[in-house]
N, C-alpha and C positions, 0 to 999 in steps of 0.2 A: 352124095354127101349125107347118106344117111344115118351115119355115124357120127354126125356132129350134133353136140346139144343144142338147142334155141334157148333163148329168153325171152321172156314175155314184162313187158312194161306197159304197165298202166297210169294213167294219171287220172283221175276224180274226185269230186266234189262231194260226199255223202250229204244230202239234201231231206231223207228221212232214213231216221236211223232205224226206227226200227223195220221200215221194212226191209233197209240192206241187211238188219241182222239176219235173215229170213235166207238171203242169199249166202252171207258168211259162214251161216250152221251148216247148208250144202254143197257149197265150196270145195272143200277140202277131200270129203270122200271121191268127188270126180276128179280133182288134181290127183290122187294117188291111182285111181281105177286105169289113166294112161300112163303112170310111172313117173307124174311130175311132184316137181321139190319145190316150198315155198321157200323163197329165199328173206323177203322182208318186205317191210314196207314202214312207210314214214310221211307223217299227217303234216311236218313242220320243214320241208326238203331246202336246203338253203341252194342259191344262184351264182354262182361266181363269176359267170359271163354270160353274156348273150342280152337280145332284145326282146325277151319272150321267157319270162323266169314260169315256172312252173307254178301253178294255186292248188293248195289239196292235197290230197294223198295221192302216195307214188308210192305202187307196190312192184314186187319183182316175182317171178317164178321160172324154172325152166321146166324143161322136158330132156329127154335123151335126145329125141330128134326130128324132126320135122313133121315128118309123118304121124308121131304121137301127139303134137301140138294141136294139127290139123283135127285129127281124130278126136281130141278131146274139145276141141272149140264145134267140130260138127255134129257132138253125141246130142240126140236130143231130151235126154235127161240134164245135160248142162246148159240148151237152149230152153229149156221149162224153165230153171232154176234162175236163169240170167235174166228172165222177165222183171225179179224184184231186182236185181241192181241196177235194170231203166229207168225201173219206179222210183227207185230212192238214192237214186244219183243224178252227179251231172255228168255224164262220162267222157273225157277230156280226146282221148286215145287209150286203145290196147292192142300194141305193138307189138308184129315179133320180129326178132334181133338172132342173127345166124351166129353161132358159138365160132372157134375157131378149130380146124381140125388140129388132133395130136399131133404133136412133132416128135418127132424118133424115125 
């Protein structure tokens, strides 16, 4: 399945802002260095079922595939960088989710 996108779901609490910004600024250049697309995120997520609503921000991103996900969560220029979002979060989970293969 290597050909199937993942996503990645996060949930957290920013608990100091400025040092997540510190992670935010680095962020994005390693999501792109493995071919990932930020998709969104949202500080205000509403609940419409369940016993366990979600607190915080909930951001999304994917990758093309698995392998790229792994690769970019194991590069350790993104584990330096992910030190400040321990520091100035509460980090809920950051989930990956297997895409669906193409149909045709």
């Amino acid at each position: 399945m290597s050909n199937v996108p993942v996503y990645m779901i996060v949930n957290l609490k920013v608990t100091d802002a400025e040092t997540y910004k510190k992670y935010e600024k680095g962020f994005f250049p390693t999501l792109k260095k493995y071919q990932g697309q930020f998709v969104t995120f949202d500080d205000s997520p509403q609940t419409f079922e369940g016993s366990a609503p979600r607190e915080g921000r909930i951001i999304m991103f994917q990758f093309p595939s698995e392998e790229k996900a792994r690769a970019w969560y194991a590069d350790s220029d993104y584990q330096a960088l992910s030190e400040h979002r321990r520091a100035g979060t509460q980090l809920e989970f950051l989930t990956m989710v297997r895409g669906m293969p193409a149909r045709g």
